[in-house]
VODO-372936 format. One record per residue (C-alpha): x, y, z; residue in one letter. Coordinates in steps of 0.001 Angstrom, whole numbers, padded with zeros to 6 digits, always signed. Layout:
N
XYZa...
//
This chain:
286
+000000+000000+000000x+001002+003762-001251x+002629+005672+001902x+000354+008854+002307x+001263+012156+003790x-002465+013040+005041x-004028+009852+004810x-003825+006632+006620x-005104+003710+004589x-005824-000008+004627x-007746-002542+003276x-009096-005252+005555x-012440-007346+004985x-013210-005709+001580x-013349-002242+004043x-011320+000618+002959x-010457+002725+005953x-009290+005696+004982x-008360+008226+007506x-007184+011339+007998x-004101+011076+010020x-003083+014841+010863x-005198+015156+014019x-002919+018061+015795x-003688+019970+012418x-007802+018959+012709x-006790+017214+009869x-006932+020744+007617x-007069+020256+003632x-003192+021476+002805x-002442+021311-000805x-001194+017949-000872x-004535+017016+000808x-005986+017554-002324x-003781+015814-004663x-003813+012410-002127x-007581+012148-001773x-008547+011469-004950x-005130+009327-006067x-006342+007048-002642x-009961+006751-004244x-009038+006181-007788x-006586+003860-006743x-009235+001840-004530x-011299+002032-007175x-009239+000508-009896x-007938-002315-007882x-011340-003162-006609x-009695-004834-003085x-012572-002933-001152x-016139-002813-001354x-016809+000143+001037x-014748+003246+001344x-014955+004303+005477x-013657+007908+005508x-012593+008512+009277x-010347+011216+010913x-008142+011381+013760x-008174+013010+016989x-010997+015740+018284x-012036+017051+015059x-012562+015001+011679x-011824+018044+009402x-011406+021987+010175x-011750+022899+006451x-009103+024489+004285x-005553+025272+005718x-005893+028839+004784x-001932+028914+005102x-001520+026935+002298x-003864+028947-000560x-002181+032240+000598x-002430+035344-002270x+000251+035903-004134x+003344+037781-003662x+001370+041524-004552x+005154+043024-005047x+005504+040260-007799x+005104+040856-011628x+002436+042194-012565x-000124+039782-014617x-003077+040184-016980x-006433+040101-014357x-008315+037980-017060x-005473+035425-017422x-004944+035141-014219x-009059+034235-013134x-009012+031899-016249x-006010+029916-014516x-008159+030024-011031x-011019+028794-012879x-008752+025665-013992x-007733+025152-010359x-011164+025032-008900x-012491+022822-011278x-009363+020462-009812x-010174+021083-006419x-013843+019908-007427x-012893+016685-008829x-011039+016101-005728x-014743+014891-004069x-016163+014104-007063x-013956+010993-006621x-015969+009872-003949x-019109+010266-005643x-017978+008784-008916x-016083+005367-007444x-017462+002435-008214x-018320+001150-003963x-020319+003294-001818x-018685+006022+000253x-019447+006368+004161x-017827+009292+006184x-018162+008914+009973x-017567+012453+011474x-016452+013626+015052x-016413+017079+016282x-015662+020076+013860x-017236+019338+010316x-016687+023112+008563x-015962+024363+005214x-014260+021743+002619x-014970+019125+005507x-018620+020170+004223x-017769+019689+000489x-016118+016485+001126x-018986+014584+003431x-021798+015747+000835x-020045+014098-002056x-020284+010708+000565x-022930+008309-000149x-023984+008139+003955x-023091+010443+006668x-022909+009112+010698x-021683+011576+013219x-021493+011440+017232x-023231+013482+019491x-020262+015821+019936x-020389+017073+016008x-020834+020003+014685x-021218+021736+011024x-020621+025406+009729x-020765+026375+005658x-017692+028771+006767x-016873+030038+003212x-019143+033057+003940x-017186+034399+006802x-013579+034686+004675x-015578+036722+001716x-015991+033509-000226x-018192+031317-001414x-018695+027187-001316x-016971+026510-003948x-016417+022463-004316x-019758+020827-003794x-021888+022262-000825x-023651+024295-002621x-024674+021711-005345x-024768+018459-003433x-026618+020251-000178x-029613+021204-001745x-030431+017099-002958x-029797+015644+000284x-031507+018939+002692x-034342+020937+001953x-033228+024192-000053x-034525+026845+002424x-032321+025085+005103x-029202+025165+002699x-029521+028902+001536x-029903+029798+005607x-026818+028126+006467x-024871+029022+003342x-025648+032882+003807x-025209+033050+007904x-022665+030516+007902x-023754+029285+011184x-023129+026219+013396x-025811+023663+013327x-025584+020426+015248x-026058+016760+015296x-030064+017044+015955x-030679+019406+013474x-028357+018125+010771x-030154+014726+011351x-033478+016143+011139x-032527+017961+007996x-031752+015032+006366x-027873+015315+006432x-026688+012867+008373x-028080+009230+008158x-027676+008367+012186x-026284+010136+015179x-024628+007987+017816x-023678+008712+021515x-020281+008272+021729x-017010+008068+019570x-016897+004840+020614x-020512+003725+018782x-019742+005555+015878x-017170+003859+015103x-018651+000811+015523x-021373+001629+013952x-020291+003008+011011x-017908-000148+010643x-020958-002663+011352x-022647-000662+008235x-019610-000914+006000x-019507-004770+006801x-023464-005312+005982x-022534-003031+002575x-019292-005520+002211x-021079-008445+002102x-023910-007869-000817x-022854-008283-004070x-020391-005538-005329x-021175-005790-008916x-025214-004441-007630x-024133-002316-004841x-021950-000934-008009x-025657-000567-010059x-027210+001225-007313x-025199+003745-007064x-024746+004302-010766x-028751+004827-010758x-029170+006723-007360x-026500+009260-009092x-027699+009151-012318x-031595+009409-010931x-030779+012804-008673x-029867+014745-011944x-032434+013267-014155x-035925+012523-015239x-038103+009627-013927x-038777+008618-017336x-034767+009121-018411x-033676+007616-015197x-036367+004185-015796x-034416+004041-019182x-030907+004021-017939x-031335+001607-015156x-032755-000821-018088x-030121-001012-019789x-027949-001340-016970x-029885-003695-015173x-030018-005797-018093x-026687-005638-019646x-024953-006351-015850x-026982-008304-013833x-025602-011282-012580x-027224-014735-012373x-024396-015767-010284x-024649-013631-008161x-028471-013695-007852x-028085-017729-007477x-025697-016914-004523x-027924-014563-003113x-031125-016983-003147x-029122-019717-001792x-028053-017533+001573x-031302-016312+002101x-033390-019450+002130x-029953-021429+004070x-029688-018513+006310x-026598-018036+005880x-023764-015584+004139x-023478-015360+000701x-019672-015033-001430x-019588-012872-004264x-016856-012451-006250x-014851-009170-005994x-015501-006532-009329x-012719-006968-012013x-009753-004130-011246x-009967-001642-014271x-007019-000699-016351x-006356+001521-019059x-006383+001115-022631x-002294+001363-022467x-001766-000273-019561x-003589-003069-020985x-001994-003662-024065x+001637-003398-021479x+002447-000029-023399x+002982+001305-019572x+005312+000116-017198x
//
């Protein structure tokens, strides 16, 4: 497995834990944060050892956002550059910064993100673009962007309004204030609230075991269509899962399905095929 910088990760039991290991930083999104997350997901996802992602983070807070110390401004005494070139370059770099989570939302195995204490800015971006969201009792959220003249600018603002209702996003987008574990549950947000640390972890590892064991190639259809569904038609949506359903289902893996449920017992599916590249392939890269 890869050495990380910011990340932590393993793969045990067709779980990928992947977690946040800068806990005396709040685990803070430095530049290189960006560039590991989605190589770690990618990576997962073409190798197709795990089933589940588990996004975790160490120490009292799971993520405190942006480390603002790392996307300074410029030198201002520096040469002097065309305005317009310059904003066309920025947009270039968000659009990299957005594909960042999109990683999560676009592997192939459902994403879970189990979240303790501070939740804020990019931490906000990065949980929405997660399939299910647990937190403990001791949570909290904040769209921050607001309060440093900015706007969300990697997925809150898109994702949010499909998973709360829209009044509730545009409140806590404009105020940028702190909302908690009851309200963030109530809102839809988050998919369970436990106690302790100590539950949600086990919790959230329980649920990534019951995801492990179904059948990867239809936990891989489901969230195809769930995706696919949230920014389409019905009628376009019925269409599409058609033609998936009937160009990948599997009969083995419906006959091992059948056979567990009426034995009672657990069924073993065979792990999705890793992906490769056209060049890789054909060998033409190393």
């Amino acid at each position: 497995m890869t050495k990380y910088t910011c990340f932590d990760v393993s793969v045990k039991d067709h779980i990928a834990h992947v977690v946040m290991n800068r806990p005396d930083e709040f685990n803070t999104m430095t530049r290189l944060f960006w560039k590991e997350l989605p190589e770690i997901v990618k990576d997962l996802d073409k190798n197709a050892e795990a089933r589940v992602i588990l996004l975790t983070g160490e120490g009292k807070h799971f993520n405190a956002g942006m480390d603002l110390a790392n996307f300074a401004p410029a030198d201002k005494d520096g040469p002097k550059k065309d305005p317009a070139r310059m904003r066309e370059t920025f947009y270039h770099e968000v659009l990299e910064l957005q594909d960042t989570f999109t990683a999560l939302e676009e592997c192939r195995m459902p994403t879970i993100a189990s979240i303790q204490g501070a939740c804020v800015g990019g931490g906000i971006d990065m949980v929405a673009a997660c399939d299910i969201r647990h937190c403990s009792s001791d949570a909290f959220f904040k769209i921050a962007e607001v309060d440093i003249g900015i706007a969300a600018d990697v997925g809150t603002l898109q994702r949010l309004p499909t998973l709360m209702p829209i009044g509730a996003v545009r409140e806590l987008a404009y105020t940028g204030r702190k909302f908690l574990p009851a309200e963030a549950m109530a809102l839809g947000f988050m998919n369970k609230v436990f106690e302790t640390r100590d539950e949600l972890e086990k919790g959230s590892l329980e649920l990534a075991k019951e995801i492990a064991s179904k059948s990867p190639l239809v936990t891989r259809v489901i969230k195809k269509q769930i995706n696919y569904a949230r920014d389409h038609s019905v009628k376009e949506s019925l269409d599409y899962h058609a033609a998936w359903n009937s160009s990948l289902i599997s009969g083995q893996d419906m006959e091992a399905a059948m056979k567990a449920f009426m034995e009672k017992s657990k069924a073993n599916y065979d792990d999705l095929e890793p992906t490769h590249s056209f060049w890789e392939k054909d060998g033409l890269v190393p």
